[in-house]
C-alpha positions as CSV (number, residue, x, y, z in Angstrom):
1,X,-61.3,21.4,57.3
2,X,-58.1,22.5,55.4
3,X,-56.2,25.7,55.8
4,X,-55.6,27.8,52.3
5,X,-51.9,27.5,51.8
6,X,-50.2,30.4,50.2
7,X,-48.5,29.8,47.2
8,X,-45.2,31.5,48.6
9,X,-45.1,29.2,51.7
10,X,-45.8,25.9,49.3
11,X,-42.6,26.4,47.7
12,X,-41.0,27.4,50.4
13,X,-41.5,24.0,52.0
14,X,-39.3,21.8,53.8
15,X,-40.6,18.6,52.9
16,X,-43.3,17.0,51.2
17,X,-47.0,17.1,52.5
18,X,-49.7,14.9,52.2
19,X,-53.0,17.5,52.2
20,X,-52.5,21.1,50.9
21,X,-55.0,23.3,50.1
22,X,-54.5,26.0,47.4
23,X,-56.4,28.8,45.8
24,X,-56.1,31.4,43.3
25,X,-55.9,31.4,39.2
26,X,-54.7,29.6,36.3
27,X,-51.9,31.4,34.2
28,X,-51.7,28.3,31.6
29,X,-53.0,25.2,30.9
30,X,-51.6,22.1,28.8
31,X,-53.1,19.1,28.0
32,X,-51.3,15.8,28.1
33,X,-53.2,11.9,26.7
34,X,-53.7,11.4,31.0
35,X,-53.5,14.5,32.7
36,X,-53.4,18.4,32.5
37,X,-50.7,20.6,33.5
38,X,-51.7,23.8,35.3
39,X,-49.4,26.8,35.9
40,X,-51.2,27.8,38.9
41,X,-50.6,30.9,41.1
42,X,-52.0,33.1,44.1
43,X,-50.0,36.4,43.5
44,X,-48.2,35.7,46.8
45,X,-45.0,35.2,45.1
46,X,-43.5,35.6,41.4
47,X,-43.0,31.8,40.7
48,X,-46.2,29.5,39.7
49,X,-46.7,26.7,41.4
50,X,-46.8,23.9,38.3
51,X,-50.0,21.7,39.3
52,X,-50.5,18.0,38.2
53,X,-54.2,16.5,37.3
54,X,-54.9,13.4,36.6
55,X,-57.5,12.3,34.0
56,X,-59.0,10.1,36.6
57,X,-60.3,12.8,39.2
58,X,-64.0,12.6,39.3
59,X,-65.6,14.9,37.0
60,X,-62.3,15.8,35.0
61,X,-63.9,15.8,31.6
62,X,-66.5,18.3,32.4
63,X,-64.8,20.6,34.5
64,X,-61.2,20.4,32.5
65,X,-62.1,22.8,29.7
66,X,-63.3,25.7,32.0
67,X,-60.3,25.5,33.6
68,X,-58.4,28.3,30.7
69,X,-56.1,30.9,32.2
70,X,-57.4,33.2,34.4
71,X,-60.1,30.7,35.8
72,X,-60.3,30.8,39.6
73,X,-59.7,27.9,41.3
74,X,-59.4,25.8,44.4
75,X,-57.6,22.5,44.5
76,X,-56.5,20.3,47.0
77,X,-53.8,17.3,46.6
78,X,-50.7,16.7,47.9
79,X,-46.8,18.2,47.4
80,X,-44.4,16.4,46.2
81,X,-41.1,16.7,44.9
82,X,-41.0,17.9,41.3
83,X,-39.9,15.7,38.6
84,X,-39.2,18.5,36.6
85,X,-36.3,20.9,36.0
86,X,-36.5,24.7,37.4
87,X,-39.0,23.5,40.6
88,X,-38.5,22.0,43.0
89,X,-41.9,21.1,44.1
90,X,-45.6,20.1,42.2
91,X,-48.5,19.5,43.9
92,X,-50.5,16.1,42.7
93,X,-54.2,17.6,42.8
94,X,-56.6,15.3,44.6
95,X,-59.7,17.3,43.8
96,X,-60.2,20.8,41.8
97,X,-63.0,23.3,41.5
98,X,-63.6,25.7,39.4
99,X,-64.7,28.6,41.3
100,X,-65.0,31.4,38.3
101,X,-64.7,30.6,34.7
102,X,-63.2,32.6,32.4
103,X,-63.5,32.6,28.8
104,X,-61.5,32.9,25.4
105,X,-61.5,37.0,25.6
106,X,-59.6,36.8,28.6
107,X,-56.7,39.4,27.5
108,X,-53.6,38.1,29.4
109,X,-52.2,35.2,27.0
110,X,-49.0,33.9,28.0
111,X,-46.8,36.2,26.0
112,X,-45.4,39.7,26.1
113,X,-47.6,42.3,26.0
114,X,-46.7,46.0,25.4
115,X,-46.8,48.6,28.1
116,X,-49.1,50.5,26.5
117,X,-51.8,47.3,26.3
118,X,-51.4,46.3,29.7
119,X,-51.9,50.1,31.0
120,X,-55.8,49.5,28.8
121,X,-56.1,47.2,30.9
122,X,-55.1,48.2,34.1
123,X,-57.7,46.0,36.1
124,X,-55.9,43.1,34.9
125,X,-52.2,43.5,34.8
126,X,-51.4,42.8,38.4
127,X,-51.8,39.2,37.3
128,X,-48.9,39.5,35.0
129,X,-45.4,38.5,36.0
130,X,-44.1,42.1,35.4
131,X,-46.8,44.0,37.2
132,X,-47.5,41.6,40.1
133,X,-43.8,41.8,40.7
134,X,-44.1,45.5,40.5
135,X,-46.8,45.8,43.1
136,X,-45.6,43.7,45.5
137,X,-42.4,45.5,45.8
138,X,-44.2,48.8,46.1
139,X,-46.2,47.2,49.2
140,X,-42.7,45.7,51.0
141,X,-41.1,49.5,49.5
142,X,-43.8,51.3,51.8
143,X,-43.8,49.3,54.4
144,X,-39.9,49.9,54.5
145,X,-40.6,53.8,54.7
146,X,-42.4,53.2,57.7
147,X,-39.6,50.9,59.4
148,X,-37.0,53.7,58.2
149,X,-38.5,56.6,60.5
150,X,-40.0,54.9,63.5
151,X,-36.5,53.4,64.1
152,X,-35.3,57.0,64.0
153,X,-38.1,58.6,66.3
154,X,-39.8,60.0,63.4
155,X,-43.6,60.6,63.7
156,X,-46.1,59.7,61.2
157,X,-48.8,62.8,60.5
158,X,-51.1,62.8,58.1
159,X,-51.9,66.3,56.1
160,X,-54.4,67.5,54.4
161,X,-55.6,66.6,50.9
162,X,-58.0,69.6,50.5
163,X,-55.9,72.7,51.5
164,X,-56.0,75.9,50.8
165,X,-52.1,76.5,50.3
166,X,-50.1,75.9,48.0
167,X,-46.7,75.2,48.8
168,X,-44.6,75.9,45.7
169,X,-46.3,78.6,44.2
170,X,-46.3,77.5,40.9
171,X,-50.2,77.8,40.9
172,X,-50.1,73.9,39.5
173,X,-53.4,72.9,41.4
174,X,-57.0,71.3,41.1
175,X,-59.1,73.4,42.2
176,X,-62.1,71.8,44.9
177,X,-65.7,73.3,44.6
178,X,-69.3,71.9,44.9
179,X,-70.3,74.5,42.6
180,X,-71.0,75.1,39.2
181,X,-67.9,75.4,37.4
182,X,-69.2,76.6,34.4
183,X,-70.7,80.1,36.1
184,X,-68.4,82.4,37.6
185,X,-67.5,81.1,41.0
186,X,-68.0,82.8,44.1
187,X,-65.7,81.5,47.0
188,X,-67.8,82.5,49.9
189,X,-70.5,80.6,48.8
190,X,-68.3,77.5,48.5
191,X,-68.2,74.6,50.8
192,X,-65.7,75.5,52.6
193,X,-66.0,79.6,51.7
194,X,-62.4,79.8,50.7
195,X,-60.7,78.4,47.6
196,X,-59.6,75.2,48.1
197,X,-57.6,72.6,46.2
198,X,-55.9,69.1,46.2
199,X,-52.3,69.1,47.9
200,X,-49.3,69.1,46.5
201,X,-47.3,68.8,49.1
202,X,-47.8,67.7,53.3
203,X,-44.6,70.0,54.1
204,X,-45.8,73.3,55.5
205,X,-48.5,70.8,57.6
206,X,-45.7,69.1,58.5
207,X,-43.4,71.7,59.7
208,X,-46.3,72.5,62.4
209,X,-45.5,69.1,64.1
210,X,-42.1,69.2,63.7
211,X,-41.9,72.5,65.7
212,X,-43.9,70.7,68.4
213,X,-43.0,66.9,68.2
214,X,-39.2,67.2,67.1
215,X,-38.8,64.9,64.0
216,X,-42.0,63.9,61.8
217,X,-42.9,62.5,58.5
218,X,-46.0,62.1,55.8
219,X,-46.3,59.6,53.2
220,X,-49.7,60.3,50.6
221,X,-51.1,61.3,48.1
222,X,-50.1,64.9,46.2
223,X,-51.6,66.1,43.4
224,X,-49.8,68.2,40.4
225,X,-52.5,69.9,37.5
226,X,-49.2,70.1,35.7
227,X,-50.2,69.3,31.5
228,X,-47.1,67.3,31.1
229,X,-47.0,64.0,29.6
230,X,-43.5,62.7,30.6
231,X,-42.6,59.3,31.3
232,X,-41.4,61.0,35.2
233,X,-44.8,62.7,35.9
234,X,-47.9,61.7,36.8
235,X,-51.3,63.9,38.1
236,X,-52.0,61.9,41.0
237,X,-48.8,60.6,43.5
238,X,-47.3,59.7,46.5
239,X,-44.5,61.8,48.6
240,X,-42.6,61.1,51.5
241,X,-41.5,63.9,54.1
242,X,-39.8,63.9,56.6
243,X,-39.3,67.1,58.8
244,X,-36.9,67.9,61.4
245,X,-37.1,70.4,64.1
246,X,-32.8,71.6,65.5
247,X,-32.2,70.5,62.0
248,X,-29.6,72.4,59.2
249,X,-29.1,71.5,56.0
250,X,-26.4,69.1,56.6
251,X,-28.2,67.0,58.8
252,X,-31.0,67.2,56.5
253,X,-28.2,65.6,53.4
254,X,-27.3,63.3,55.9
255,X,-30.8,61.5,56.4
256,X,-31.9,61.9,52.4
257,X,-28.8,59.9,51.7
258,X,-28.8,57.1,54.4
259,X,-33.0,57.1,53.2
260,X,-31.5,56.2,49.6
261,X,-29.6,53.5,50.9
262,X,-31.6,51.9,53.1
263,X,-34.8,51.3,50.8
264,X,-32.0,50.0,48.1
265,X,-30.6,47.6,51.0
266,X,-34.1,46.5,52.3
267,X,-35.6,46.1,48.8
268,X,-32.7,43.8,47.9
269,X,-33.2,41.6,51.0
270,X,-36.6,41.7,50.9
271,X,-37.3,41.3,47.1
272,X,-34.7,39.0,45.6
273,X,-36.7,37.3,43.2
274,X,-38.5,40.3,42.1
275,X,-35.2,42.1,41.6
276,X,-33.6,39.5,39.6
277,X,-36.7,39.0,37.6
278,X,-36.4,42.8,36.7
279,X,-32.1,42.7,36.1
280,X,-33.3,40.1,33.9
281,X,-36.3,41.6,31.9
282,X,-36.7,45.3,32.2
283,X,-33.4,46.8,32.9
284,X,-30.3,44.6,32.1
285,X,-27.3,45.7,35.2
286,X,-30.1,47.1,37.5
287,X,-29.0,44.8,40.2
288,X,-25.1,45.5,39.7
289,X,-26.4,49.9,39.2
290,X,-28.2,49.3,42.4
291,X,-25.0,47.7,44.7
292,X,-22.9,50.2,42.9
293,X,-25.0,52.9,44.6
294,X,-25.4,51.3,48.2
295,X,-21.3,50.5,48.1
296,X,-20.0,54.1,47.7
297,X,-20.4,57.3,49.8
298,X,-22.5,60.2,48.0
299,X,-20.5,63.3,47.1
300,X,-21.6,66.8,47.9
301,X,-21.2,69.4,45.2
302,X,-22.4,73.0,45.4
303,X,-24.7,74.0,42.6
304,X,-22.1,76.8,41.2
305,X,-19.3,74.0,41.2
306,X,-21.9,71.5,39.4
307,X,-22.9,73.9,37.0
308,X,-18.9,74.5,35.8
309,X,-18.9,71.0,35.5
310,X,-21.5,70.7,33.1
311,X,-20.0,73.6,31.1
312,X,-16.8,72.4,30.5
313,X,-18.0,69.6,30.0
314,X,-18.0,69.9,26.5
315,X,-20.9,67.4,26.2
316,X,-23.9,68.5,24.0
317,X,-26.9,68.6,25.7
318,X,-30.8,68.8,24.6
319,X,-31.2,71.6,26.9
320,X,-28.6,74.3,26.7
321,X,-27.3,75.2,30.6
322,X,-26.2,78.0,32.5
323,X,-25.9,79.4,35.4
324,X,-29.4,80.3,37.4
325,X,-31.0,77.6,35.8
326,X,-32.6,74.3,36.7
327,X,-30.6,71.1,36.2
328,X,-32.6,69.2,33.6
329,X,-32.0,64.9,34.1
330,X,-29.6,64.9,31.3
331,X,-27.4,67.1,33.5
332,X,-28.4,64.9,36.5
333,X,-27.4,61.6,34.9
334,X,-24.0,63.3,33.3
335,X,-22.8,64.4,36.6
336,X,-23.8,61.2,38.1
337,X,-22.7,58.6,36.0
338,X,-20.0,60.2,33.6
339,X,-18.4,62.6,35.9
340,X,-18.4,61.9,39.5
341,X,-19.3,57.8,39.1
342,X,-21.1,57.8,41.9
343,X,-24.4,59.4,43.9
344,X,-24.0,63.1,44.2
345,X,-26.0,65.4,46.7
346,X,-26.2,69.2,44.7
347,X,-26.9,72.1,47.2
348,X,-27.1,75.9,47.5
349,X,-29.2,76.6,44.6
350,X,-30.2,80.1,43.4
351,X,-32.9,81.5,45.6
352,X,-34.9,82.9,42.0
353,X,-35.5,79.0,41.1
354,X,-36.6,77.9,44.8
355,X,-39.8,78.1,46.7
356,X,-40.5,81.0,49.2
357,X,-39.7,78.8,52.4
358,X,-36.7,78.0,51.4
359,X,-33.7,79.4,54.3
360,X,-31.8,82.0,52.5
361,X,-27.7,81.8,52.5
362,X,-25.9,84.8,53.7
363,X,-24.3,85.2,50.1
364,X,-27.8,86.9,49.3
365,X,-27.8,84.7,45.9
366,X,-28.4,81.0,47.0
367,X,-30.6,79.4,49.2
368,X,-30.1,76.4,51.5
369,X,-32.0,73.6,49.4
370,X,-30.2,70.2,48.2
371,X,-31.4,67.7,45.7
372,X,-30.1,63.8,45.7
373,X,-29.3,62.7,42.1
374,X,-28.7,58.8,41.6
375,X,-27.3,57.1,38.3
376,X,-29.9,56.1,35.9
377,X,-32.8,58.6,37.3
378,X,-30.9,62.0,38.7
379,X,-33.1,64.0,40.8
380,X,-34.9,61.4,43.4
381,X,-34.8,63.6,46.6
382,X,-35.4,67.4,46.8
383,X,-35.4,69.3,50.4
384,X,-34.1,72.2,51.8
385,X,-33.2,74.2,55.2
386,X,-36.4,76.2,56.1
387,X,-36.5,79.8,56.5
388,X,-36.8,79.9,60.4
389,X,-36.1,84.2,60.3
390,X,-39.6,86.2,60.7
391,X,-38.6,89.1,58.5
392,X,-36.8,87.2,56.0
393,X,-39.6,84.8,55.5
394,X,-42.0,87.8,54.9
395,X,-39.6,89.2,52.9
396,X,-39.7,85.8,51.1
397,X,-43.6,85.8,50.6
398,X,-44.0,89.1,49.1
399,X,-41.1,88.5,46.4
400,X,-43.2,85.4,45.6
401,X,-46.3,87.6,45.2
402,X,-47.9,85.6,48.4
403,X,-50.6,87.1,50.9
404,X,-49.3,86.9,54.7
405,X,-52.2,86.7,55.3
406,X,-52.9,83.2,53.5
407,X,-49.7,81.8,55.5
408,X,-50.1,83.7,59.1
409,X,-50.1,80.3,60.3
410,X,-47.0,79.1,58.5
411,X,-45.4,82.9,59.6
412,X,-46.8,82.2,63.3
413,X,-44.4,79.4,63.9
414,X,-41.5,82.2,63.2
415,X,-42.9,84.4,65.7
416,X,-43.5,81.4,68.4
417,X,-40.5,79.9,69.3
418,X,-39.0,79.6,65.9
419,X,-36.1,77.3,65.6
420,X,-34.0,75.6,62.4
421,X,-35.4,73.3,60.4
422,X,-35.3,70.9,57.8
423,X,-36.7,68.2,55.6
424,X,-36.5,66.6,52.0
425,X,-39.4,65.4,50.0
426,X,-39.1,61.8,48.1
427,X,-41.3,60.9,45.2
428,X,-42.4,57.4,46.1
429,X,-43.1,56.2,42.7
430,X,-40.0,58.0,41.8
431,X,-38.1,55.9,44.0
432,X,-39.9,52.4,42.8
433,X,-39.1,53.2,39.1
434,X,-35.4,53.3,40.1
435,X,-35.5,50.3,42.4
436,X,-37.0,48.0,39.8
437,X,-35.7,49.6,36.2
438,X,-39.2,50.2,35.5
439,X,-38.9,53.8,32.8
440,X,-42.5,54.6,32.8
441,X,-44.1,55.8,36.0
442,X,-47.6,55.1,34.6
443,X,-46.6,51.3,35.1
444,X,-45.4,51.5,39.2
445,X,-48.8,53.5,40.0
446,X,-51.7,51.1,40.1
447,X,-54.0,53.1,38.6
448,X,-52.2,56.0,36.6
449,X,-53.7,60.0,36.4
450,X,-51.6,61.6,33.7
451,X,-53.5,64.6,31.4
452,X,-56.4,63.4,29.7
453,X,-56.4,60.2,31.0
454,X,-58.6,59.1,34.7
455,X,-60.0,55.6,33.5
456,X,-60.5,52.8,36.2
């Protein structure tokens, strides 16, 4: 009995083979007086493997016409060299069965379709050049995060999704209850008697391991109940972050930009015909923006300095600047690619923008916290320095209008054997919309949660 062949290994092949079987779905069909031509493919790879059957096969007439795009089939023949330009192989079918019909309502035609179409029909647009390309590079992407940290010592931990912290204060977070949310809701009678919600962040989890295992990471799901419908945010996403105990922020700088690199490296060995199907059709000069960024060292500005910058600049901006505010992307992308020409790392922000946990400077203004801003994106990396002082982390929660009591855990590692620490959080979809030019994170999730909208 034959062995399924995957497509990505048939055209990968040496030399030509006498049985091969294949299975997976039709993307085209065309008829010819003798034969049919199928573009056939199993997802394994982006190219189709173009599929030759001849008139005479048993059964051909009946079995031809269900054979539209996006039938399932198998098919078994042989592979030989392709008399055709662009391929190098075809495989002659000796016999072909349809396994699942499908019929004229079938969506995917072979033409363009418009982002907003294929996201209706999210079920089905993995099948599609574009979004089987994208989907395969997010698996290699993760699987590269993985390889990243273990060669460093790094632990994987996996946080909580129901917590009841929340890490930024911001107070952007879905609340989890079994009870009736339309009637006043009385915690102690919850599930789990306390307010609870989903996480947006692993990092104060994570900075319990790091102060007992060294150097440790998480890469999940987070969850923002932010009402913004931005082509950069989503409701439901995956972070990366990494913590590290005997860690300042320099070292933390340090990792977030050989991080950067390395996913850009591995994706470009890993991914070539994705990539150049993407420098092709999404985002002309990806490939050349991407090298650009791997080939030159990142430079290191402090947030006053990059803010001066951007002043006297003399460039008109959507959003007006100044000092004490948050960098907005234009800003990112000016400093980026018009001023510096190259990857910049931004540190010691005010302390009145940051999060509580944040390891205040000694100028009593600024706080030890660094974002990574890349060409084409900006911000794609945000960490910080940890506050490791007791008092000053108290101090910290009450200025954020915070209970101690809610974080006497997160306190209790400054009171036991508190030492520096660090660690940077990466937006994993953030990451794969800059890798492959994609502009829309709704298209690099598989199924998107954005306001209003939980279909699939």
């Amino acid at each position: 009995m034959l062995k399924r062949v995957l497509v990505k290994h048939v055209l990968g092949a040496t030399e030509a083979m006498d049985a091969v079987l294949v299975e997976g779905w039709v993307r085209s069909r065309r008829d010819a007086k003798d034969f049919s031509f199928l573009d056939f493919t199993d997802g394994s790879c982006l190219p189709g493997l173009q599929v030759i059957v001849p008139g005479e096969l048993p059964g051909y007439s009946s079995w031809i016409n269900q054979c539209g795009t996006g039938a399932s089939v198998r098919i078994q023949g042989s592979l030989m060299p392709s008399q055709g330009q662009g391929q190098r192989w075809e495989l002659q079918a000796a016999s072909l069965e349809v396994i699942g019909k499908s019929d004229a309502t079938y969506p995917l035609q072979k033409k363009r379709h418009s982002p907003e179409f294929m996201r209706e029909i999210a079920h089905l647009r993995p099948r599609s050049n574009l979004f089987g390309s994208v989907f395969r590079v997010r698996s290699r992407l993760a699987q590269a995060v993985h390889r990243f940290f273990t060669e460093r010592d790094f632990y994987y931990i996996h946080t909580p999704i129901i917590t009841a912290s929340d890490c930024e204060g911001a107070g952007e977070l879905f609340r989890v209850t079994t009870l009736d949310p339309s009637k006043k809701i009385d915690s102690s009678t919850d599930f789990f008697g306390k307010p609870t919600y989903l996480t947006v962040s692993g990092q104060l989890a994570a900075e319990t391991f790091a102060c007992a295992l060294s150097n440790v990471y998480t890469f999940g799901p987070t969850f923002r109940a932010e009402n913004s419908n931005t082509t950069r945010h989503a409701s439901e996403f995956w972070m990366i972050e990494p913590e590290m105990a005997f860690c300042d922020l320099g070292g933390d700088m340090d990792l977030a930009e050989a991080f950067v690199k390395d996913l850009i490296r591995d994706t470009l060995e890993t991914s070539a015909e994705e990539m150049a199907f993407f420098d092709r059709f999404v985002d002309k000069g990806l490939l050349e923006r991407l090298q650009w960024v791997l080939d030159r060292p990142f430079e290191r500005v402090a947030y006053h300095d990059a803010v001066e910058i951007l002043l006297q600049s003399e460039q008109s901006f959507e959003y007006p600047l100044q000092h004490g505010l948050n960098l907005q992307s234009e800003h990112e992308r000016y400093l980026t690619e018009t001023h510096f020409k190259c990857p910049i790392t931004v540190y010691n922000y005010p302390k009145a923008i940051k999060p509580f946990y944040m390891r205040a400077n000694d100028d009593g203004e600024t706080v030890a916290a660094m974002d990574v801003l890349v060409p084409g994106i900006g911000e794609i990396v945000g960490g910080s320095q940890r506050e490791e002082r007791l008092e000053v982390l108290e101090s910290h929660l009450k200025a954020h209008d915070l209970s101690t009591e809610d974080y006497s855990w997160y306190v209790d590692l400054r009171r036991f054997g508190s030492v520096p620490h660090s660690g940077f959080g990466m937006g994993f979809e953030r990451m794969l919309m800059f890798l492959t030019g994609v502009s829309n994170i709704r298209d690099v999730i598989p199924f998107a949660r954005t306001p209003g909208h939980a279909d699939f």
